[in-house]
Legacy VTK file of the C-alpha trace (Angstrom):
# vtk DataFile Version 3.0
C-alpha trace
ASCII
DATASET POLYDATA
POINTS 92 float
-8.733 -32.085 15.901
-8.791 -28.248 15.382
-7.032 -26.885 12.392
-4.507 -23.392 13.089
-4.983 -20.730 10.425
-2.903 -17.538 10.217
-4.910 -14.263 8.838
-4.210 -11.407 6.842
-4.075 -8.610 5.109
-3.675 -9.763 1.097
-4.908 -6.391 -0.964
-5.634 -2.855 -0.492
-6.128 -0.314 -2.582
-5.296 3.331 -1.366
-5.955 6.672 -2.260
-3.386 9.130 -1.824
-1.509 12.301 -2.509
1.966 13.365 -2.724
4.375 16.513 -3.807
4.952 15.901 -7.766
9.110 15.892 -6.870
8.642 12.086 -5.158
9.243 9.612 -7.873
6.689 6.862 -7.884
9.198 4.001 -8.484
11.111 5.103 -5.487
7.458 5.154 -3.484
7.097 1.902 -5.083
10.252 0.351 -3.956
9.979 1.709 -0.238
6.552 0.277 -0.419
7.586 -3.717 -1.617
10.424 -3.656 1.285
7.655 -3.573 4.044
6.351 -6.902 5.704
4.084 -9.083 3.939
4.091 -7.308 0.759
5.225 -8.724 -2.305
3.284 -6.282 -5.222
2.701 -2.995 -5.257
1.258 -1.034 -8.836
1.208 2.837 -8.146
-1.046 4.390 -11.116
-1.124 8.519 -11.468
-4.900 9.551 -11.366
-4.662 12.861 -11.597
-1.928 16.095 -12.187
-2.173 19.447 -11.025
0.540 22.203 -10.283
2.420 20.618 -6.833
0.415 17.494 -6.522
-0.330 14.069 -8.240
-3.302 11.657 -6.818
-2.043 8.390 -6.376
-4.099 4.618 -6.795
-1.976 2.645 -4.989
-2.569 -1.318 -4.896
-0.776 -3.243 -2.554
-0.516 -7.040 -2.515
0.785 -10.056 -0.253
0.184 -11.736 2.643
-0.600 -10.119 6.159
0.511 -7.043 5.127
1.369 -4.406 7.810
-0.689 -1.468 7.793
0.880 0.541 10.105
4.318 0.062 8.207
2.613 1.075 5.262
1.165 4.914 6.315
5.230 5.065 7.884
6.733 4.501 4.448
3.837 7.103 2.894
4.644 9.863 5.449
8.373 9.221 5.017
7.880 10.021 1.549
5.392 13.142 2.007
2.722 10.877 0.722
-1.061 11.617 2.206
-3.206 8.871 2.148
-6.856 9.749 0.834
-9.094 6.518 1.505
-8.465 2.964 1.478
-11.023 1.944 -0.996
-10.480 -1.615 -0.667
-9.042 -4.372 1.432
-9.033 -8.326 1.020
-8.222 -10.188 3.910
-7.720 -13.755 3.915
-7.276 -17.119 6.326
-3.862 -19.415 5.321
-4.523 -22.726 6.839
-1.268 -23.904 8.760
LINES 1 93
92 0 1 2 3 4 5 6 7 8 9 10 11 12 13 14 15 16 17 18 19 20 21 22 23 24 25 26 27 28 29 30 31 32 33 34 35 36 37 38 39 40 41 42 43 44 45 46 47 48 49 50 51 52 53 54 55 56 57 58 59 60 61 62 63 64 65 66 67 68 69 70 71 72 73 74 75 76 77 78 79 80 81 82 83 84 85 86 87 88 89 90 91
């Protein structure tokens, strides 16, 4: 008997930049509408003139990638590094 298991993307952690006129709650709210994702926490690292540096943490279950660089170019975000990802196996 062989047991199906689905995998995923559960956590990353991103580095990123963006213009200091995008709001981080609407980032944030763009960010929990995309599949799989069911957290996000956006903490401002750092201030200058134009810019603010982003930690972005991400959580849920097989999260998309791909939708989430869309939704960070949509919203003139630049992403950095990905300084961490989790990954995990849901049995089925």
């Amino acid at each position: 008997m062989s047991e199906e298991a689905e995998m995923g993307i559960s956590r990353i952690v991103i580095d990123a930049q963006k213009p200091r006129e995008i709001s981080i709650v609407d980032l944030a709210q763009a960010l929990v509408e995309a599949e799989g994702v069911f957290k996000v926490d956006i903490n401002v690292t750092e201030v200058d003139a134009r810019t603010e540096t982003l930690k972005i943490n991400i959580a849920g279950f097989a999260v998309d990638i791909d939708a989430i660089e869309d939704i960070l170019e949509e919203h003139s975000t630049v992403i950095r590094s990905i300084d961490a990802v989790s990954a995990e196996k849901k049995q089925l």
